[in-house]
N, C-alpha and C positions, 0 to 999 in steps of 0.2 A: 665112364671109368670111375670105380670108389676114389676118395678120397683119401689120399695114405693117411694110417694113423700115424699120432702125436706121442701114444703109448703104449703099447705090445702090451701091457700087464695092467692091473689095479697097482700092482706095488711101484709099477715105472712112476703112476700117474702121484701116486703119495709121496713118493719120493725126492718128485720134482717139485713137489708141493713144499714138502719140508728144506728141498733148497734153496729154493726162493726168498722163504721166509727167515734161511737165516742169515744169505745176503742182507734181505732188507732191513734184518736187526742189527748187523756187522754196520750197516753207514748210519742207523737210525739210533744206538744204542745209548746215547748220552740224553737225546732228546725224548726217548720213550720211559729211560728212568725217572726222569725230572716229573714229565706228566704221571706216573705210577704215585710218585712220592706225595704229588699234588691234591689225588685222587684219592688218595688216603689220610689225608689233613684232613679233606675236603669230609671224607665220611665220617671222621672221627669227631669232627669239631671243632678241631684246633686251629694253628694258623696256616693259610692260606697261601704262606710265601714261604718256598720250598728252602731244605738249607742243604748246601753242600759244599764241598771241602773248600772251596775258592769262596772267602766270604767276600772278600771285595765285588766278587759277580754279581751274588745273591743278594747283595745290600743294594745295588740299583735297577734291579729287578724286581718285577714281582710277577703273580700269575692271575690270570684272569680266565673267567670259563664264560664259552662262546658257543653260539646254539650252531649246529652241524646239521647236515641229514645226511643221514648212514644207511646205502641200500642193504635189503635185507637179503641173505645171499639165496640165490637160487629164486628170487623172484623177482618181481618190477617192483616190488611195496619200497617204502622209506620210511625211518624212521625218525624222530627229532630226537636227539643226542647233545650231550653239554661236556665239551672237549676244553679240555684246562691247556692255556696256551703263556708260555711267557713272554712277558713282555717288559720296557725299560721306563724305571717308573720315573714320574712326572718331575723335570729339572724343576726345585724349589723356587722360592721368587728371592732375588737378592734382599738384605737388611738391609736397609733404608736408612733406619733409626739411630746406626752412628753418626751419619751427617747430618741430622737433623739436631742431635746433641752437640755437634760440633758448632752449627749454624748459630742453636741457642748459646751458648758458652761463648760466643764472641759476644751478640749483643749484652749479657749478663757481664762481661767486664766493660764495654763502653759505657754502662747504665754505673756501675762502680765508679769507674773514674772519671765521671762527670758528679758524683758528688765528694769525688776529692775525700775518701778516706772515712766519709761519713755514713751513718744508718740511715735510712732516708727520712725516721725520724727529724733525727740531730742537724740534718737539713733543712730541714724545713723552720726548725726554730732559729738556726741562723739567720733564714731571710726573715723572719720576723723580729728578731734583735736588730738588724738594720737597718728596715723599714721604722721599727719606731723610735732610734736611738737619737738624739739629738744631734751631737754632732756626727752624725754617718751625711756620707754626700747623697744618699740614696735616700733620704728621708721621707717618709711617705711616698713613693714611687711604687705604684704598684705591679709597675714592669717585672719589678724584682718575682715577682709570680707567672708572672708572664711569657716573661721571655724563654725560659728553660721548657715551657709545653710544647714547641712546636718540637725540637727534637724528642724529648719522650713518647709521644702521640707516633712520630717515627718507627721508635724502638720498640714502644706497644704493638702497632699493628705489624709491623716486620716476627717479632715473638708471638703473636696472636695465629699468625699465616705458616709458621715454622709450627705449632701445636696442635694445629688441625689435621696439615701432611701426616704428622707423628701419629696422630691419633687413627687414619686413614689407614696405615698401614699396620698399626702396631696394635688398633683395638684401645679399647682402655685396660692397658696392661697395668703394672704398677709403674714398671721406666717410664711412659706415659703419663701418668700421673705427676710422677716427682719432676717428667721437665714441665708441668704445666706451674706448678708451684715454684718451681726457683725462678719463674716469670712477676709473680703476684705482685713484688715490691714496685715494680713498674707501675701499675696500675692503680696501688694504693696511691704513690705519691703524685700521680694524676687527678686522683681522684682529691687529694686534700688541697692540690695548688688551685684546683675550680674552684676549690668551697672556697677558700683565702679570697680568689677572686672575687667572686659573687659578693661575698660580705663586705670585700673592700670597696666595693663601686661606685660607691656613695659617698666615700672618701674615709680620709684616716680615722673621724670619731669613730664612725657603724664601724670599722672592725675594730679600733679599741674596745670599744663598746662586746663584742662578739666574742672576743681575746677574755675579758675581764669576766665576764659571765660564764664561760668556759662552754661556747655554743660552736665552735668549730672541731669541725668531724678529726682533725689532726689533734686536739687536746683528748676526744674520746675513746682513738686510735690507737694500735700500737703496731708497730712493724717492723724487724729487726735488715740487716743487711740479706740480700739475698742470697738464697742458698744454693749449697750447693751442685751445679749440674750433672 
């Protein structure tokens, strides 16, 4: 026994042809404009991420073309095809870089208020006014140098560890930059209480002697209060 037909006519079989298809645009019809519009950036040259009424969509969206094979009708062949698909684009990575300025801005005030008001200059010539003033009780002691490096060396490498992370995540931006710089007073006044010490070790003449000759790195120095974060 034949097989009943599907179609009585050519025009049954077009017919049903043409209703199919416009079901399948009826449920498909938002998603097949999107790729229409996509495909027409796409030939034109322009941008790649479609726009449509709902910009909030389209801003965390974008569209991406993805290799396909599309049988060729009426035969077994396939063909490689590049189908534009949307997709939700990549959650950005959080900033970092306020807490890392936040981080640096506390130590840059303990570094402040441990020299009580002063430049780190003007600091440093204080303990050197006391070191060699006669009646100071700290006369020749060269603690007076000493004593205040191990917290600095602290604050140094604590700011050192905070400008690397910054650096890691932020690049050498310029915000990067300027907190590397509102760190520097730190390290100069490290740098001038070694020389102080070095010079002094041999006791109070060799740094008088250093002092008078104007051979310490803090006399050919200059470094104002740190700036700001």
């Amino acid at each position: 026994m034949a097989p009943r037909k599907k179609y009585h006519t050519p025009e049954d079989k077009r017919q049903a042809i043409r209703d199919k298809s416009q079901c399948y645009y009826a449920k498909n019809k938002d998603d097949i404009s999107v790729r229409r519009k996509a495909m027409y950036r796409r030939h034109q040259g322009t941008a790649t991420e479609p726009r449509t009424s709902n910009d909030e969509a389209t801003t965390s969206m974008e569209v991406k073309m993805v290799t396909r094979l599309k049988r060729l009708r009426n035969t077994n062949q396939y063909e490689v095809t590049s189908v534009p698909v949307v997709v939700p684009k990549p959650t950005p990575p959080p900033d970092l870089f306020p807490k890392y300025r936040t981080d640096a801005r506390v130590i840059v005030q303990e570094f402040e208020d441990s020299l009580k008001g002063r430049t780190p200059h003007d600091y440093v010539e204080l303990l050197l006014r006391l070191y060699f003033k006669s009646n100071s009780r700290r006369q020749g002691q060269l603690s007076l140098f000493v004593d205040p490096l191990d917290d600095l060396y602290r604050m140094q490498k604590n700011y050192v560890d905070i400008v690397t992370k910054a650096l890691q995540a932020d690049g050498p931006s310029e915000r990067q930059q300027k907190l590397a710089q509102a760190g520097e007073p730190i390290g100069h006044l490290v740098h001038w209480l070694e020389d102080i010490w070095r010079a002094g070790i041999e006791g109070p003449q060799n740094l008088r002697l250093a002092y008078g000759k104007r051979r310490l790195k803090w006399q050919r120095e200059s470094i104002g209060v740190a700036t700001t974060v």
